[in-house]
N, C-alpha and C positions, 0 to 999 in steps of 0.2 A: 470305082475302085474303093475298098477300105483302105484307110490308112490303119497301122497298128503299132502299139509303143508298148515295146516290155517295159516290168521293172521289178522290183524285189532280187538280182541279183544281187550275191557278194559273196563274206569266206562264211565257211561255216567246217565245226568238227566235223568227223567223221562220226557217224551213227547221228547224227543231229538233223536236223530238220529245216526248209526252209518253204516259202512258198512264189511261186511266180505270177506275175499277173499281165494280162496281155489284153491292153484298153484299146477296142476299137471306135472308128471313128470315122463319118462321110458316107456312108451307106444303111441302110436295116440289117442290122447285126442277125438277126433271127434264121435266116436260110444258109448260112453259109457254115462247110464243116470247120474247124477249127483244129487245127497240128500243133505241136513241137517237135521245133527239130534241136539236135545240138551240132556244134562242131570243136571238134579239137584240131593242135596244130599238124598238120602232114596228113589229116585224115578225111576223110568225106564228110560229110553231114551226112548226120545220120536220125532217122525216125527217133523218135520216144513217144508219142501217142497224140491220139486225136479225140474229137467230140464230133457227132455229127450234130449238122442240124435239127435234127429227132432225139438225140441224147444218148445216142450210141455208144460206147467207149471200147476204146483199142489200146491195146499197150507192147511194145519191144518186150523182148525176153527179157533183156537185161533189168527192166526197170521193175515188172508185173508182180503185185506183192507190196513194193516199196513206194511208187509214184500214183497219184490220183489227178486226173484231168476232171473237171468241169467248169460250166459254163451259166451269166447269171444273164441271160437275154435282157431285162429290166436295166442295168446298169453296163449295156454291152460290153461284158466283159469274160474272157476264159481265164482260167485258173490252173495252176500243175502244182500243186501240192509234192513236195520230195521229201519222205521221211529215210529216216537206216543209208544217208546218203554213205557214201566212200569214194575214196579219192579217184575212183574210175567215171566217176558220175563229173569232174571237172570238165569243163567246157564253156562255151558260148552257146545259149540259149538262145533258140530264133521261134518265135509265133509266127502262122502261116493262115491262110483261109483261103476258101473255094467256095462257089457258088454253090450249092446242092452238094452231092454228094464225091467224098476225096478219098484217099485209101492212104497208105503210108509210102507213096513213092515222092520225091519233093517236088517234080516236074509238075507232076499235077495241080501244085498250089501257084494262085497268081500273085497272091498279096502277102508282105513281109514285110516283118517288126524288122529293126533295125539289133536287136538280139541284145542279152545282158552276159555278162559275167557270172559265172559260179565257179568260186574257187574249194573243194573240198581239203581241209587239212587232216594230217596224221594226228 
């Protein structure tokens, strides 16, 4: 099992920028794909993008453009970078990983950060 610990949530304006970070820890970081999911209240968790193991990158409609995922193997660590946020971008931020290769469904992931806070303001 990874364990995994978000952090860099909090508020931040709208059009601002913030960055997240998702420190893994207990296994070799190197093979496994790496997710964000978010959640808001009443609503599903929902994707926002992944890294493969390979360095692949995937992103939701909503974020593609504005958010940058990656990952520093060396310091096992993935990254979400969220620039031009806005208040839609509020949620609960969850890190995910898979052994080899993951797609953007959340079932597919075994292992979970315990998620951050991101509040966008007007």
């Amino acid at each position: 099992q990874l364990q995994l610990v978000e952090s860099g949530g909090g508020l931040v304006q709208t059009g601002g920028s913030l960055r997240l970070s998702c420190a893994a820890s207990g296994h070799n970081f190197r093979p496994y794909t790496m997710g964000w999911f978010r959640r808001t209240p009443g609503k599903e968790r929902e994707f926002v993008s992944r890294i493969s193991w390979k360095g692949t990158t995937y992103y939701a409609d909503s974020v593609k453009g504005r958010f940058s995922v990656s990952r520093d193997n060396d310091k096992n660590t993935a990254y979400l970078q969220m620039n031009s946020v806005n208040p839609e971008d509020t949620a609960v931020y969850y890190c995910a990983a898979r052994l080899g290769d993951a797609g953007a469904d959340n079932s597919e992931y075994d292992n979970w950060g315990q998620g951050t806070q991101v509040t966008v303001s007007t």
